[in-house]
N, C-alpha and C positions, 0 to 999 in steps of 0.2 A: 618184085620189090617187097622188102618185109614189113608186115603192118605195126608202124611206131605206135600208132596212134594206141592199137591194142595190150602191144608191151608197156607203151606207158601207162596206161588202170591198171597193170597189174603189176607195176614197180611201184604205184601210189595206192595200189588197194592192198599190197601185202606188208608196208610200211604202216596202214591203218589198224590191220588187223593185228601186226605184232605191238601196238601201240596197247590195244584192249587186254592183252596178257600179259605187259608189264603190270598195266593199273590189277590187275588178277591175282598178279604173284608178288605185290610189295609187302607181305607180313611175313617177319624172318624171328623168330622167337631166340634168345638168346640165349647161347649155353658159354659156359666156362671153358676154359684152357683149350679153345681152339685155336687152330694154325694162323697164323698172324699174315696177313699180306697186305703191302703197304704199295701203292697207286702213286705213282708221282705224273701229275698233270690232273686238272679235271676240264679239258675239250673231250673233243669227239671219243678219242679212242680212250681215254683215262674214265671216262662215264660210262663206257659202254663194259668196261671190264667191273669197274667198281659196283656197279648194280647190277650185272647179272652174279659178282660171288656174295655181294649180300642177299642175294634172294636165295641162295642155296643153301642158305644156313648152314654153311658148314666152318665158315672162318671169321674171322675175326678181320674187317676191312680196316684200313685209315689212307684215305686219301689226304695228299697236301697240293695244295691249290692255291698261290698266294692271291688270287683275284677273290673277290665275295661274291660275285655273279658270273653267272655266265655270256659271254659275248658270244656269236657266232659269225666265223667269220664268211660260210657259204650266205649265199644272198645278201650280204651285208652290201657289197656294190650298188644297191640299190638307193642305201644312205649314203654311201661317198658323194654318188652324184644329184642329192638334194629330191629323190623321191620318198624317202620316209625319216622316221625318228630312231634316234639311236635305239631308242629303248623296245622296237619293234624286235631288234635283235637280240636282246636281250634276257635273262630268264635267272630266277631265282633258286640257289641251292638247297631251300628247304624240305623237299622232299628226300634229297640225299640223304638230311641231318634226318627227317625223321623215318626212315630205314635202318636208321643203326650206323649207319658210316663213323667213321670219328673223320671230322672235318678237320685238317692242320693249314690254317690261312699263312704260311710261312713257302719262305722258296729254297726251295732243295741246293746244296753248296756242294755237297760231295756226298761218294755213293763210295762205303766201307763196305766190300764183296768180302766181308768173315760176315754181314748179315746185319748190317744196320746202314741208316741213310742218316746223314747230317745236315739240320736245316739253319737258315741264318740263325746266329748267336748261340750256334754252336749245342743244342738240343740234337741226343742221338736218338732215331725211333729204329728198333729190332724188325726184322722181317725173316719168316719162313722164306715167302716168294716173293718178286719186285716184279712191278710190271711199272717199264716205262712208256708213258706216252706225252714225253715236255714239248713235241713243237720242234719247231725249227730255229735257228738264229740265221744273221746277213753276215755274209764273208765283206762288208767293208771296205776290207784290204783291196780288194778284187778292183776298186776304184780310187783311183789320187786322188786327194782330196777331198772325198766324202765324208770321212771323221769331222773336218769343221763344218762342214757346210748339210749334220747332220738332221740339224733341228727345220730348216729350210725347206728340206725335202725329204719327207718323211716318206718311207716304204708303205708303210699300213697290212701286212699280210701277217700280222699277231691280233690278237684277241687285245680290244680297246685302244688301239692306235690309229682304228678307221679315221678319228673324228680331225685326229690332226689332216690327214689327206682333206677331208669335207671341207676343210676352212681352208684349205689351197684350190681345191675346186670352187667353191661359193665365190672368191676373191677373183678365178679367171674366169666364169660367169659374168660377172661385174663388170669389169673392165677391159675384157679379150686380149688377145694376143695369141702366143705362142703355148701352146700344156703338150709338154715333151712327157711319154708314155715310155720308159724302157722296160725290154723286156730280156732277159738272160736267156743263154743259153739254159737244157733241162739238167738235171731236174732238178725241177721247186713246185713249189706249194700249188696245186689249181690251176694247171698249165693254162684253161682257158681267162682265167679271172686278169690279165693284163689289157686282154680286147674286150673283155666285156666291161670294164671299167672304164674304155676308152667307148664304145658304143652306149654307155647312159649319158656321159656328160654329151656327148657331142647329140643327144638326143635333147637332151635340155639346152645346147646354141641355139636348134633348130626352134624350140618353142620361144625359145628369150630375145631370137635375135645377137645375139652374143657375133660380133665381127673377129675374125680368128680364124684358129684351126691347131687342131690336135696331129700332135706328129707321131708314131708311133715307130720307135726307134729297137729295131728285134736283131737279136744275135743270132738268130736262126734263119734259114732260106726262105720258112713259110712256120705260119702258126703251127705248133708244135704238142700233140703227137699228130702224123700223118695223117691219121681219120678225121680231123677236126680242121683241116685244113681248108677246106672248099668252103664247106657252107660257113665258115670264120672271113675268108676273104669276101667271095657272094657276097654276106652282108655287108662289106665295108663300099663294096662297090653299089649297089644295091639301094642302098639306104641312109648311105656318107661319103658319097667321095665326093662332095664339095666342104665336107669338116676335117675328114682323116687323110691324111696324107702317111702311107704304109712304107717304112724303109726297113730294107731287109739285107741280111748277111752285115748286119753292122754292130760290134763291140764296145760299149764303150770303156777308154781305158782311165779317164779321169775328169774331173769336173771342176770349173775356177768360178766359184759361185759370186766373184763381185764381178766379175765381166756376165756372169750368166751365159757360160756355153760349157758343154758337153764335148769332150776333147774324142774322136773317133779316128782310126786310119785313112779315112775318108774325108776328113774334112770335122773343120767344128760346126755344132749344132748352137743356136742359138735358141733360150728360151725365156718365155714371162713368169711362168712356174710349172715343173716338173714332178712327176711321180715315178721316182726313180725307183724298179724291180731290183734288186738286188741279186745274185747268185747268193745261194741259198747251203745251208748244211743242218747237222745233228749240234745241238748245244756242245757246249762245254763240256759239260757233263761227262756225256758221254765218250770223249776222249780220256777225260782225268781218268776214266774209270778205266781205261785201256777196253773198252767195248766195240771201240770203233775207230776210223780216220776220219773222212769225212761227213761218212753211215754210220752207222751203229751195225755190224755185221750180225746175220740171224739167218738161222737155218728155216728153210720151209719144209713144210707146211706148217712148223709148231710156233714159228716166232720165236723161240728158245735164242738168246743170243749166244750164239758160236763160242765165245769165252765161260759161260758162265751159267749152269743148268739149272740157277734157282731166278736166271730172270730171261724177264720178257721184254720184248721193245716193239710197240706197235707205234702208227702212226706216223707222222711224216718223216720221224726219225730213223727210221728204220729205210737200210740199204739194198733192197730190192728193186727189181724194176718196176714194179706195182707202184698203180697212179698213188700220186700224193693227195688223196680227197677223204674229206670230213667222213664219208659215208663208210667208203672203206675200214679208217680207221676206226669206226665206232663196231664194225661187224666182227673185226679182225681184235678188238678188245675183248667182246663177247665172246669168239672161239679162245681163249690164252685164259679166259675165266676157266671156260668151261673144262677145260685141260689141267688147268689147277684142281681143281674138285675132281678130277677121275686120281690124279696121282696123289693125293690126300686119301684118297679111298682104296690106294692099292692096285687099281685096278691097270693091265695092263694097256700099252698104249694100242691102238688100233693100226693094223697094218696093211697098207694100199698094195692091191690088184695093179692099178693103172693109172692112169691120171685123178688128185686129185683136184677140185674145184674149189677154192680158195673164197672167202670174200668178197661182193660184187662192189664196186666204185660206180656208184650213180652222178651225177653232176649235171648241172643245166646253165648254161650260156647264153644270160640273159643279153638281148640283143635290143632291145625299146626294154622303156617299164612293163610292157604287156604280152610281150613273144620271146622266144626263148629256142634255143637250140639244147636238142635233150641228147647226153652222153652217155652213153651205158656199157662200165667196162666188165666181162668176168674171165677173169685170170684163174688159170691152172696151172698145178707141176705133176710132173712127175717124177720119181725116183732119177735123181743124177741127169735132169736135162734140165735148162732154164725154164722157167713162167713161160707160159704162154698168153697172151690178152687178146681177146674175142671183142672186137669192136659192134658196137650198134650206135649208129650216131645220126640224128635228123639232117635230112640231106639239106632239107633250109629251114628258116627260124620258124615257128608258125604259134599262133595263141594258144591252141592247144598244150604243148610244151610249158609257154608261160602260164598257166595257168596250174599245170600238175607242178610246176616248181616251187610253187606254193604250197600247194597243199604236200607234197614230200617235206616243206621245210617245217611246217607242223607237226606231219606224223612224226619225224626224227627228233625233235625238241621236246617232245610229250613221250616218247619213248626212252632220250637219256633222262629228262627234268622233271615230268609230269606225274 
């Protein structure tokens, strides 16, 4: 059996240590008529790109970010379900600003590929290179009736939306009943974060007393990817199956929110208040920009998007098989930096022998407040074959885990913010 326990110090000790050579390498002295690259998003992957090309002094950065803080939405689960404060997740951008960054608090409307982005009220900012990392939006459509009954049941998988979920959680806390969990088909955002949202509240019934139960309503056969499957059920059986009731192979195709049921092939669901997943895609954006359909299409290993060799598209937007996780995207920022600064420089691109090794996607599946299932993915290509992903996943939840999930959420937030 492999030792998690050893791989996890050293997915939490090499997050600590790249933590101390940011704080090493943030003084970037300023020079004139450098190459301009403009950042659209500041989460995981837009942070992770935006500070490592300021630290290389060799460009000229401007991130736009219409949020003033940063939210995180890894671990935030923790607040949905009434274990901390919002503001635990939260972090301030002034070390970006005083790096040199040009901070644009405006939201990106259209992307003009002759070499400029345009933000609300119609301000053009030029760019040598684009790196995008906006996030995902909800397909909506995907469900009848969702558009009105949007405010009711709020998804929560963006940056500062947690809290509307909290105050649907805190309300069936209260007064029990029925909290319908759906979960889509993949992919979307954190494939594990549907169950692990669905494992804190139902950990707070069990302290509150809360009379109920959480129904967990999944379009897949089993929690989804395959490796996270066992010890995701395990726990449900384990630790809740007198809170979670688990229904599986079910769609939902529409919602009649004054009767309060969930329209499925199967039959209606009825609930007290819902957290409805949404099937997921790449913004707007990125189709106006013709980058993509439902992904933003991008070549590997460079992230270079397939249409267009002055940009990039990391993060969850980007159409790969490669997990959709915060961690990822902040590493896979950092390489698309680094890549810019070699072809600024001339230099040529570097050419694989064999497989190369892409990015690792960390993630942890908290399962109580204090244990946790630890996920470790590291995805490869090579020349003209798909990704490969190399699974390491705790076989069950243990403190341990919980505890490195932690201190990883520090090291990563002190690495983009600190």
């Amino acid at each position: 059996m492999p030792d998690f326990s050893s791989s996890r110090r050293a997915v939490v000790g090499a997050g600590v240590a790249t933590a101390a050579a940011w704080v090493a390498g943030c003084a970037v002295s300023p020079k004139a008529a450098r190459p301009r690259v403009v950042v659209v998003g500041g989460g995981w992957g837009g942070l992770g790109a935006a500070r490592t090309l300021a630290t290389s002094g060799q460009v000229a950065v401007t991130m736009i970010e219409p949020n003033d803080r940063f939210m995180s939405c890894p671990l935030s689960a923790h607040y949905v379900a009434g274990f901390g404060r919002e503001a635990d997740y939260q972090r301030s951008y002034a070390n970006i600003d005083r790096q040199g960054i040009q901070r644009v608090r405006e939201r990106v409307t259209e992307i003009d590929r002759s070499a400029a982005v345009v933000v609300a009220g119609g301000q053009r900012i030029g760019y040598d290179f684009l790196v995008l990392s906006p996030g995902i939006d909800y397909m909506e459509e995907a469900v009848q009736g969702y558009a009105a009954a949007r405010e009711q049941l709020p998804v929560g998988f963006r940056a500062f939306e947690q809290a509307a979920v909290r105050r649907q959680v805190d309300a069936f806390l209260e007064r029990g009943g029925e909290f319908v969990i759906t979960v889509p088909k993949p992919p979307l955002r954190c494939p594990p974060a549907p169950y692990e949202r669905a494992f804190l509240i139902a950990a707070q019934m069990k302290r509150r007393g809360t009379k109920g139960k959480i129904i967990i309503v999944d379009a897949s056969p089993n929690p989804m990817p395959m490796p996270i499957a066992a010890p995701i059920v395990g726990a449900m059986k384990s630790l809740y199956a007198a809170q979670i009731e688990y229904v599986t192979n079910t769609e939902v195709s529409a919602v009649d929110i004054g009767r309060r049921l969930l329209v499925t092939p199967t039959g209606d669901i009825g609930f007290t208040a819902a957290n409805m997943v949404l099937p997921m895609r790449a913004p707007a954006l990125i189709r106006s920009a013709r980058l993509g359909e439902r992904w933003a299409a991008v070549k590997l290993p460079s992230f270079l998007s397939q249409a267009d060799d002055k940009i990039y598209v990391v993060g969850d937007a980007q159409g790969t098989p490669l997990p959709k996780s915060g961690h990822l995207a902040f590493g896979c920022g950092k390489q698309v930096a680094a890549d810019i600064v070699r072809r600024i420089a001339g230099q040529p691109a570097p050419v694989a022998s064999g497989p190369v090794t892409l990015p690792g996607a960390i993630c942890w599946a908290a399962v109580t407040h204090d244990e946790a299932i630890m996920i470790n993915v590291t995805p490869s290509v090579e020349a003209g074959q798909p990704p490969k992903l190399a699974f390491q996943v705790d076989p069950r939840h243990n403190k341990a885990s919980g505890q490195g999930s932690l201190q990883w959420g520090d090291s990563m937030w002190n690495q983009m913010l600190g």
